[in-house]
N, CA, C, O and CB atoms as a CASP TS submission, in Angstrom:
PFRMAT TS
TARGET T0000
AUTHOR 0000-0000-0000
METHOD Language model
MODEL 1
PARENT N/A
ATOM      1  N   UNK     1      22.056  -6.548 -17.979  1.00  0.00           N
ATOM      2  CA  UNK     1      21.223  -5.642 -17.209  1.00  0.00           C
ATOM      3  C   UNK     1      19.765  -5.850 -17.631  1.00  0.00           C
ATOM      4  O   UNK     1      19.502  -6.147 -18.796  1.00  0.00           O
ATOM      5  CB  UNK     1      21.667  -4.155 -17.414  1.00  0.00           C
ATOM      6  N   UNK     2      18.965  -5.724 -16.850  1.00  0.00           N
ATOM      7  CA  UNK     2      17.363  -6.036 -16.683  1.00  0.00           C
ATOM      8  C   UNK     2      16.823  -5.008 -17.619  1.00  0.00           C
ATOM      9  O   UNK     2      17.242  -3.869 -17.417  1.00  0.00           O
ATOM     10  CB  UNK     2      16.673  -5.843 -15.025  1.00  0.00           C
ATOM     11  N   UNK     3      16.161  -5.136 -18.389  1.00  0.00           N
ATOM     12  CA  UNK     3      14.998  -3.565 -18.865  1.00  0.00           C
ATOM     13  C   UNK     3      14.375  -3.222 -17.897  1.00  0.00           C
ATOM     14  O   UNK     3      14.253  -3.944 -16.908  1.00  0.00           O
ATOM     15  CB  UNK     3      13.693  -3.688 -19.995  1.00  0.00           C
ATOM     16  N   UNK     4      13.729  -1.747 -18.032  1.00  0.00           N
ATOM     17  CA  UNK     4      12.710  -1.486 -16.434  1.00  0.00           C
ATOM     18  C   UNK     4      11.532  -1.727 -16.810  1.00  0.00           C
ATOM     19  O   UNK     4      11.057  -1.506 -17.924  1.00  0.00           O
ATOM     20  CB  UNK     4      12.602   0.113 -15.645  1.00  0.00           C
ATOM     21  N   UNK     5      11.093  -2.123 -16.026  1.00  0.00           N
ATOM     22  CA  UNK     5       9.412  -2.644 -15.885  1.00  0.00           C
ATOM     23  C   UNK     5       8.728  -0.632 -15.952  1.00  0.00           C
ATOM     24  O   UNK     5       9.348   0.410 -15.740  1.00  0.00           O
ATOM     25  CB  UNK     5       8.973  -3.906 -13.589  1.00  0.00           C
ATOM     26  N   UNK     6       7.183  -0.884 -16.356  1.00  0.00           N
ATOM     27  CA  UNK     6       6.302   0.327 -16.059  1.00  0.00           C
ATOM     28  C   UNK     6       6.490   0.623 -14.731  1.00  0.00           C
ATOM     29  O   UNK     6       6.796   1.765 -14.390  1.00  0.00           O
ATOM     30  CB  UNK     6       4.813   0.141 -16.323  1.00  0.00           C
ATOM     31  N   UNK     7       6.327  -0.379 -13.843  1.00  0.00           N
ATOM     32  CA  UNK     7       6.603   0.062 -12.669  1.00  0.00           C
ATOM     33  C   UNK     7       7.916   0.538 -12.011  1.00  0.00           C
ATOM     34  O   UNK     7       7.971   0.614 -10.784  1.00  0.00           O
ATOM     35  CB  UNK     7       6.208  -0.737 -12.097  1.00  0.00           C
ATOM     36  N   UNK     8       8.785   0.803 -12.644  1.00  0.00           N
ATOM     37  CA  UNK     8      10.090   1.518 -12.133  1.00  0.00           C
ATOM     38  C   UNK     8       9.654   3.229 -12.357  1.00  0.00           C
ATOM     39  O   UNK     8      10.249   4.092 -11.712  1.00  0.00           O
ATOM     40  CB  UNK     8      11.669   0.958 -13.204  1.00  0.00           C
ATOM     41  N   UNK     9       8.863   3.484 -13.066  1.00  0.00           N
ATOM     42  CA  UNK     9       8.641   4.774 -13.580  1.00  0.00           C
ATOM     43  C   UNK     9       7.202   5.064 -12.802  1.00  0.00           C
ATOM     44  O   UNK     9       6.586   6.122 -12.925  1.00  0.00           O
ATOM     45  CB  UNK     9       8.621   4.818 -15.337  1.00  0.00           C
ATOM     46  N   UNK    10       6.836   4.119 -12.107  1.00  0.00           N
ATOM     47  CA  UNK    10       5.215   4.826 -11.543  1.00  0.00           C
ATOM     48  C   UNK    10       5.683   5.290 -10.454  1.00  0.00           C
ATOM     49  O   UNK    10       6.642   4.787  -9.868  1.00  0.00           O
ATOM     50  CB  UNK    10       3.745   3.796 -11.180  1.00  0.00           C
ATOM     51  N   UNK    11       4.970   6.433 -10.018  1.00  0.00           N
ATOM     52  CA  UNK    11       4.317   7.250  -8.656  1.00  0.00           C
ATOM     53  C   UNK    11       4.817   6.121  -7.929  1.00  0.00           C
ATOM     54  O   UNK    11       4.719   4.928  -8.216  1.00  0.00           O
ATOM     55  CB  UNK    11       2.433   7.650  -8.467  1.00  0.00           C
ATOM     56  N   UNK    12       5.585   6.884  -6.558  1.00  0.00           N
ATOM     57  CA  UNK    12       5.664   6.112  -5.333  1.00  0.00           C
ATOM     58  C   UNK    12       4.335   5.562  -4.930  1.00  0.00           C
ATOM     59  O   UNK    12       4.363   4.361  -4.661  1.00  0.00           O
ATOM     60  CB  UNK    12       6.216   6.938  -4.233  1.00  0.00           C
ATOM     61  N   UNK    13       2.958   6.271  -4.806  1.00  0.00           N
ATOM     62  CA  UNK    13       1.804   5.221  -4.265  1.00  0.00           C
ATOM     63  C   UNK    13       1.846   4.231  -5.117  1.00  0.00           C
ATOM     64  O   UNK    13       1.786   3.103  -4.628  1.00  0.00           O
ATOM     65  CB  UNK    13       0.293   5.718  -4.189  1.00  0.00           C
ATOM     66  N   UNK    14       1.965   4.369  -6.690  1.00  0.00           N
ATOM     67  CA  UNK    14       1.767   2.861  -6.995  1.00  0.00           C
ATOM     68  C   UNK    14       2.231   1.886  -6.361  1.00  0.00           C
ATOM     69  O   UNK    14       1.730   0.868  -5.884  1.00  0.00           O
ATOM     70  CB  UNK    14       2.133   2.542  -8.030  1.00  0.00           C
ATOM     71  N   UNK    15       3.601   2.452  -6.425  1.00  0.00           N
ATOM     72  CA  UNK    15       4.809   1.252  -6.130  1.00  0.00           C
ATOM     73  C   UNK    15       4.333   0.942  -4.801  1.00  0.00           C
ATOM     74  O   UNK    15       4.264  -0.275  -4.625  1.00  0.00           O
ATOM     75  CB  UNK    15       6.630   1.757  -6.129  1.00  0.00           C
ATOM     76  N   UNK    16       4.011   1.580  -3.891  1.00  0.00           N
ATOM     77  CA  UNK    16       3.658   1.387  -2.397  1.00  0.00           C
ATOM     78  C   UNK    16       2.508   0.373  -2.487  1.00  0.00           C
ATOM     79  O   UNK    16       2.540  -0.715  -1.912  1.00  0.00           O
ATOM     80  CB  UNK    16       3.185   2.844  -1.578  1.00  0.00           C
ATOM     81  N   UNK    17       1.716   0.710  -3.080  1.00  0.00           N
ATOM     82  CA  UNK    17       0.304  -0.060  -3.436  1.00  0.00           C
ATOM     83  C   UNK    17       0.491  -1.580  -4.219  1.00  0.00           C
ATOM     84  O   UNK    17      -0.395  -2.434  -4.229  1.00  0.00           O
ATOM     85  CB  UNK    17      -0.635   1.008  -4.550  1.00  0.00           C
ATOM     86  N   UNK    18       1.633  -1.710  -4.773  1.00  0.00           N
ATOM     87  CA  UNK    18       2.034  -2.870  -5.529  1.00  0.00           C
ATOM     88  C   UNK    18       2.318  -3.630  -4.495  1.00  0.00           C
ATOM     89  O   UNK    18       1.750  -4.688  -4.222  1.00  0.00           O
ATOM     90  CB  UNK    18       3.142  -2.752  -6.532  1.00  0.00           C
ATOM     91  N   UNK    19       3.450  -2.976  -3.717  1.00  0.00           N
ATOM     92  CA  UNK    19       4.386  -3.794  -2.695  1.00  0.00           C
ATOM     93  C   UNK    19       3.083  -4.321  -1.533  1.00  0.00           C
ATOM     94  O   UNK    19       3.114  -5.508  -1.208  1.00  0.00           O
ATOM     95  CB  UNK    19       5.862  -2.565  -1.833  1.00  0.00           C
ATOM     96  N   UNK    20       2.078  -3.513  -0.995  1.00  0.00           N
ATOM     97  CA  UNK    20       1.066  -3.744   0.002  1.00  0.00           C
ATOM     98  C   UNK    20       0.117  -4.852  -0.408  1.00  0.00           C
ATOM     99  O   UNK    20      -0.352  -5.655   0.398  1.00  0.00           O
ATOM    100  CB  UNK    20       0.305  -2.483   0.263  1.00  0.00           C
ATOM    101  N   UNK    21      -0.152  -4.847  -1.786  1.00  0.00           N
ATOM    102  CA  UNK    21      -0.882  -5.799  -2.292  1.00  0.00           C
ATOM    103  C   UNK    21      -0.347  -7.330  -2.692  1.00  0.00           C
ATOM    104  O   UNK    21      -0.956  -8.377  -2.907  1.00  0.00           O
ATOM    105  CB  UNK    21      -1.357  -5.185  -3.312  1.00  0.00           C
ATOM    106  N   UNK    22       0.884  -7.027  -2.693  1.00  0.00           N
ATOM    107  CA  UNK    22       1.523  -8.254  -2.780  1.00  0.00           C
ATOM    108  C   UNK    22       2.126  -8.803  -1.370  1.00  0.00           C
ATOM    109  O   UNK    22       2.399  -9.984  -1.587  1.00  0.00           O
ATOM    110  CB  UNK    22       2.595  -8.099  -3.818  1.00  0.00           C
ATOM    111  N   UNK    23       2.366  -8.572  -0.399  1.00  0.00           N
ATOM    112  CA  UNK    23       2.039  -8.481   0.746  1.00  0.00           C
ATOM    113  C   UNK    23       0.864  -8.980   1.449  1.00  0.00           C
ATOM    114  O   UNK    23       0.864 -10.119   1.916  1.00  0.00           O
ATOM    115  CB  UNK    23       2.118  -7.509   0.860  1.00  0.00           C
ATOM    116  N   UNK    24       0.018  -8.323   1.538  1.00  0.00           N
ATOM    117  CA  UNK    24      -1.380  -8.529   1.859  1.00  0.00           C
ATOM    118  C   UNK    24      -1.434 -10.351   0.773  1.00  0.00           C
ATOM    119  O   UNK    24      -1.661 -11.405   1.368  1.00  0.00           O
ATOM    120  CB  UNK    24      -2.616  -6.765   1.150  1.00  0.00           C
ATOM    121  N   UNK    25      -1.259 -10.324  -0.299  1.00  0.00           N
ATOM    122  CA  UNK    25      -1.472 -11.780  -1.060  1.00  0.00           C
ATOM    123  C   UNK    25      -0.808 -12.974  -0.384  1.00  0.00           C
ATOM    124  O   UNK    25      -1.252 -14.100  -0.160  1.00  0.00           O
ATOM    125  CB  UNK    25      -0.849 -11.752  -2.570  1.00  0.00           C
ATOM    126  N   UNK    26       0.629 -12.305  -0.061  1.00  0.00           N
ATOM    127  CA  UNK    26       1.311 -13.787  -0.006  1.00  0.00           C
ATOM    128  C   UNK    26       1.203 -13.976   1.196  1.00  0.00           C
ATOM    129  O   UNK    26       1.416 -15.163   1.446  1.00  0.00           O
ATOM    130  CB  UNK    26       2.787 -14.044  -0.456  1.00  0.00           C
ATOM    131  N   UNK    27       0.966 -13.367   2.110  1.00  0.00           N
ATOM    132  CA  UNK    27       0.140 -13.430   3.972  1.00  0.00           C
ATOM    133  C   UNK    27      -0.897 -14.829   3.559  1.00  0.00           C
ATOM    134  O   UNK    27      -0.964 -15.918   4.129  1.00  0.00           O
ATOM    135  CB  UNK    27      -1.301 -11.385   4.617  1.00  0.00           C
ATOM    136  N   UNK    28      -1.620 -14.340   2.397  1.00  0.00           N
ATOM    137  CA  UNK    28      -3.233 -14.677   2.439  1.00  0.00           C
ATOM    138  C   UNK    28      -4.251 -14.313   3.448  1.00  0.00           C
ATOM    139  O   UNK    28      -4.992 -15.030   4.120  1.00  0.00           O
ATOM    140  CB  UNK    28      -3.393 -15.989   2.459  1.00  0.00           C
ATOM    141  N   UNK    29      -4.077 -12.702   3.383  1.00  0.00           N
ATOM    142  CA  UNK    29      -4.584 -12.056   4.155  1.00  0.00           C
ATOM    143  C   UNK    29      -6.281 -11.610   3.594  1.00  0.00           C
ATOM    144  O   UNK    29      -6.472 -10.732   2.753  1.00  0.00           O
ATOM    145  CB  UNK    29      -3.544 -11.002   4.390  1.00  0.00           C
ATOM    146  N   UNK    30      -7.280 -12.328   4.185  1.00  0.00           N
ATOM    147  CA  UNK    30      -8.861 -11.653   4.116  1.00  0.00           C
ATOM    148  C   UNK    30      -8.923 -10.563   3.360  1.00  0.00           C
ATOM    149  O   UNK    30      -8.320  -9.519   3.607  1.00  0.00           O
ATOM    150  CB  UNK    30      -9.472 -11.164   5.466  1.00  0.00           C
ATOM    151  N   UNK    31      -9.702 -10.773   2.344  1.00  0.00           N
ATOM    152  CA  UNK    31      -9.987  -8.738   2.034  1.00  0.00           C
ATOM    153  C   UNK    31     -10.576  -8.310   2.658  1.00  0.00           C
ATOM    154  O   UNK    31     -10.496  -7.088   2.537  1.00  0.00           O
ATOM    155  CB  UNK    31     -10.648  -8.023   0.894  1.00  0.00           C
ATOM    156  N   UNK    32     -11.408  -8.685   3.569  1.00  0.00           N
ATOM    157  CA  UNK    32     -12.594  -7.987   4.339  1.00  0.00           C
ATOM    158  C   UNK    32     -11.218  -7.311   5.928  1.00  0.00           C
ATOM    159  O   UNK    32     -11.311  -6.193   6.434  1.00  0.00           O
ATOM    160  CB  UNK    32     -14.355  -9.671   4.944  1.00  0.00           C
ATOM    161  N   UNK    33     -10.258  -8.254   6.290  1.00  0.00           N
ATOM    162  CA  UNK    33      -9.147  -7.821   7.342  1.00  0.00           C
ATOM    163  C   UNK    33      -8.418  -6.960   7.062  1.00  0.00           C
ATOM    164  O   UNK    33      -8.058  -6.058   7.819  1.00  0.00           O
ATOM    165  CB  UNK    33      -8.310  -8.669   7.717  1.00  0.00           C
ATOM    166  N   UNK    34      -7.927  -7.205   5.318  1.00  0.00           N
ATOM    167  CA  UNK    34      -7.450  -6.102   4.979  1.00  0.00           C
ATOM    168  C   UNK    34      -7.925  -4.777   5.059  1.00  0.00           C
ATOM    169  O   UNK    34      -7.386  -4.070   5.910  1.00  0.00           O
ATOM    170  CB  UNK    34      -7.236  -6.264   4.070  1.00  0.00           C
ATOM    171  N   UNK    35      -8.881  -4.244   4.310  1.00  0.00           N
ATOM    172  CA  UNK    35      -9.279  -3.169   4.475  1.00  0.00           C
ATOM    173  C   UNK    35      -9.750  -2.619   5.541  1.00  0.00           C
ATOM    174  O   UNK    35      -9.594  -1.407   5.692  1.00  0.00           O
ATOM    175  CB  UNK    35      -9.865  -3.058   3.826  1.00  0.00           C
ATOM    176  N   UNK    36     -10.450  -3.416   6.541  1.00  0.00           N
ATOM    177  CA  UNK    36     -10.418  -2.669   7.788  1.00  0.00           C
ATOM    178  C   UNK    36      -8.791  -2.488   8.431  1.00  0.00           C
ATOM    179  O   UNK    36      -8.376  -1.448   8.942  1.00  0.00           O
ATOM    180  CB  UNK    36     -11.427  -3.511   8.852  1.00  0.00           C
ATOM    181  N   UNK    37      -8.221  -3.408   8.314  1.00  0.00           N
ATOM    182  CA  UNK    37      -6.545  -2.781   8.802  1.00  0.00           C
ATOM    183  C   UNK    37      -6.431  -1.333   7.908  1.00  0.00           C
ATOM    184  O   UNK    37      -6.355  -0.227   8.443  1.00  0.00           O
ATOM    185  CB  UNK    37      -4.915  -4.114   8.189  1.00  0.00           C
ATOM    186  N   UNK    38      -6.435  -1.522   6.718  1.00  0.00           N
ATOM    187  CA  UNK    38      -5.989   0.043   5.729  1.00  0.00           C
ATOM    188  C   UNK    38      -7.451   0.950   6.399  1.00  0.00           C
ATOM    189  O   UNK    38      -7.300   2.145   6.144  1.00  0.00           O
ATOM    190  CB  UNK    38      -6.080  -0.226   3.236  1.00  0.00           C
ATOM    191  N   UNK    39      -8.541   0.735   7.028  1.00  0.00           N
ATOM    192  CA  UNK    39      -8.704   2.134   7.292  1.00  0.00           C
ATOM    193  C   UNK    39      -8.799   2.548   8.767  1.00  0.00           C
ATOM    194  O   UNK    39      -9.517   3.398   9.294  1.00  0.00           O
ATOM    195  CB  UNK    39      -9.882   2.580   6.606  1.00  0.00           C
ATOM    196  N   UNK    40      -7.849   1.689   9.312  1.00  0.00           N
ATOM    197  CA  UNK    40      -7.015   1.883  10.309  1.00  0.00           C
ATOM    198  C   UNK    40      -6.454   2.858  10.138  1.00  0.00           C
ATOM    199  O   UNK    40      -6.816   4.005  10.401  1.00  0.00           O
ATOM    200  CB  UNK    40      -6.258   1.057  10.557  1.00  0.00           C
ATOM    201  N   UNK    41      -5.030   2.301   9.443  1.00  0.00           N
ATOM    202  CA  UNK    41      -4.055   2.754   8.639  1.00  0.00           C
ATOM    203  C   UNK    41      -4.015   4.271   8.539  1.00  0.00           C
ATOM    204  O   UNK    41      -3.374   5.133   9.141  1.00  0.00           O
ATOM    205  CB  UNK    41      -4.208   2.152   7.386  1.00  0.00           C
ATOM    206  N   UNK    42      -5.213   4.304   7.260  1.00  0.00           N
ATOM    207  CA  UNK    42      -5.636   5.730   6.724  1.00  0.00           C
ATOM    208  C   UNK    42      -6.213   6.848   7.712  1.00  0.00           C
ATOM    209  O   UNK    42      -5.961   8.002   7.367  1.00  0.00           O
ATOM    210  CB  UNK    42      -6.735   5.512   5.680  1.00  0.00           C
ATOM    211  N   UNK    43      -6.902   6.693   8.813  1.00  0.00           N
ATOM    212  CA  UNK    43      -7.358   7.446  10.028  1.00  0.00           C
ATOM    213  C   UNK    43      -6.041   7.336  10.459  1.00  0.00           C
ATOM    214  O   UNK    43      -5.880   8.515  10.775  1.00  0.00           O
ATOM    215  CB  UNK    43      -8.596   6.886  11.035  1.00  0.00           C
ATOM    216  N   UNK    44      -4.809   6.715  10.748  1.00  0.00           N
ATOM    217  CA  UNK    44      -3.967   7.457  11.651  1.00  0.00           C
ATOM    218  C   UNK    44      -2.806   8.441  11.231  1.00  0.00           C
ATOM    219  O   UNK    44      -1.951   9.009  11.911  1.00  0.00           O
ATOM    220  CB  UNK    44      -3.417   6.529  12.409  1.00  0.00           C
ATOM    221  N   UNK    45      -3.133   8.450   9.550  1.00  0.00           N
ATOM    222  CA  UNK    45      -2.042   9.067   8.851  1.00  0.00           C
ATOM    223  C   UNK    45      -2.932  10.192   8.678  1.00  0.00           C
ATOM    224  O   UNK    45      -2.413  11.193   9.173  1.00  0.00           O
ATOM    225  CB  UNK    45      -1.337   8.336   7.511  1.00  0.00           C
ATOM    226  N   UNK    46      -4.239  10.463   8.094  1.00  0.00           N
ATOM    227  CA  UNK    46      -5.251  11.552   8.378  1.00  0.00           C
ATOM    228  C   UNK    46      -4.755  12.427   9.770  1.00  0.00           C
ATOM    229  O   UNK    46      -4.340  13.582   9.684  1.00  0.00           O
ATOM    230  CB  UNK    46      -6.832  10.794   8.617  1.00  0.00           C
ATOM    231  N   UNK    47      -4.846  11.835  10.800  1.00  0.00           N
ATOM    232  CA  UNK    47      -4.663  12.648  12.216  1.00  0.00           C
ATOM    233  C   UNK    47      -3.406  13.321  12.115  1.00  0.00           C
ATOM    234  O   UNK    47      -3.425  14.537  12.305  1.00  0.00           O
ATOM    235  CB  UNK    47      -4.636  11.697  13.599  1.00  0.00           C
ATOM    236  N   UNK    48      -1.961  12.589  11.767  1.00  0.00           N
ATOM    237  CA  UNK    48      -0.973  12.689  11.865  1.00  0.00           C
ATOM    238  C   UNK    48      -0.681  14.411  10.827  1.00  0.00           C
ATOM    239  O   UNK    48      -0.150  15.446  11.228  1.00  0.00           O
ATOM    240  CB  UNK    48      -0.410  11.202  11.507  1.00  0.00           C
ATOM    241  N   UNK    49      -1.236  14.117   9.546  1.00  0.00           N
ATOM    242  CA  UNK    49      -1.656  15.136   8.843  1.00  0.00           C
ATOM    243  C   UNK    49      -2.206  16.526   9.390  1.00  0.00           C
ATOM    244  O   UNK    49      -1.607  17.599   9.325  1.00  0.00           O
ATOM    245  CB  UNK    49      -2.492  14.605   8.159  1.00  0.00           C
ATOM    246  N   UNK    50      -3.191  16.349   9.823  1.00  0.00           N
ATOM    247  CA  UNK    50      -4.058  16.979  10.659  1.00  0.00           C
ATOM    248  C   UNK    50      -3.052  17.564  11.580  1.00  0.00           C
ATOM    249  O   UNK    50      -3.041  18.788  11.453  1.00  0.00           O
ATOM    250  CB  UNK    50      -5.149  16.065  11.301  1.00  0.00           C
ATOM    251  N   UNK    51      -2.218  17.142  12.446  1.00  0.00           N
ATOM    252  CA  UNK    51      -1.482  17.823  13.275  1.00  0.00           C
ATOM    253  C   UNK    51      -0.270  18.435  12.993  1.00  0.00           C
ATOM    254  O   UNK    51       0.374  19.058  13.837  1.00  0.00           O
ATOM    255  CB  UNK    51      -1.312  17.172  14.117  1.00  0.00           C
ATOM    256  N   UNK    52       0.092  18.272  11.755  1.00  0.00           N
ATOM    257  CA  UNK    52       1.303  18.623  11.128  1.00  0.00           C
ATOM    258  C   UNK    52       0.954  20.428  10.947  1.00  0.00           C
ATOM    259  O   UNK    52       1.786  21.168  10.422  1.00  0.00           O
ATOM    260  CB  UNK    52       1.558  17.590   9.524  1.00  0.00           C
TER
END
């Protein structure tokens, strides 16, 4: 059996933020594309919020 990494024990955003960034890497996705996609992203989860 494996030991757990720090990251088995971090906050779901980490882990979310790990998985997106590694993602976003192996694409070889622009940082400048990226972040305008994430504040895409972030304005439609804001609204979604907002209407909840």
């Amino acid at each position: 059996m494996s030991n757990p990494t720090p990251l088995d024990s971090a906050p779901d955003e980490i882990k979310l933020a790990v998985d997106l960034i590694y993602l976003l890497e192996s694409n070889e996705i622009e940082a400048k594309t990226a972040l305008a996609a994430l504040e895409i992203v972030k304005a439609d989860l804001e609204r979604k919020l907002d209407s909840e």
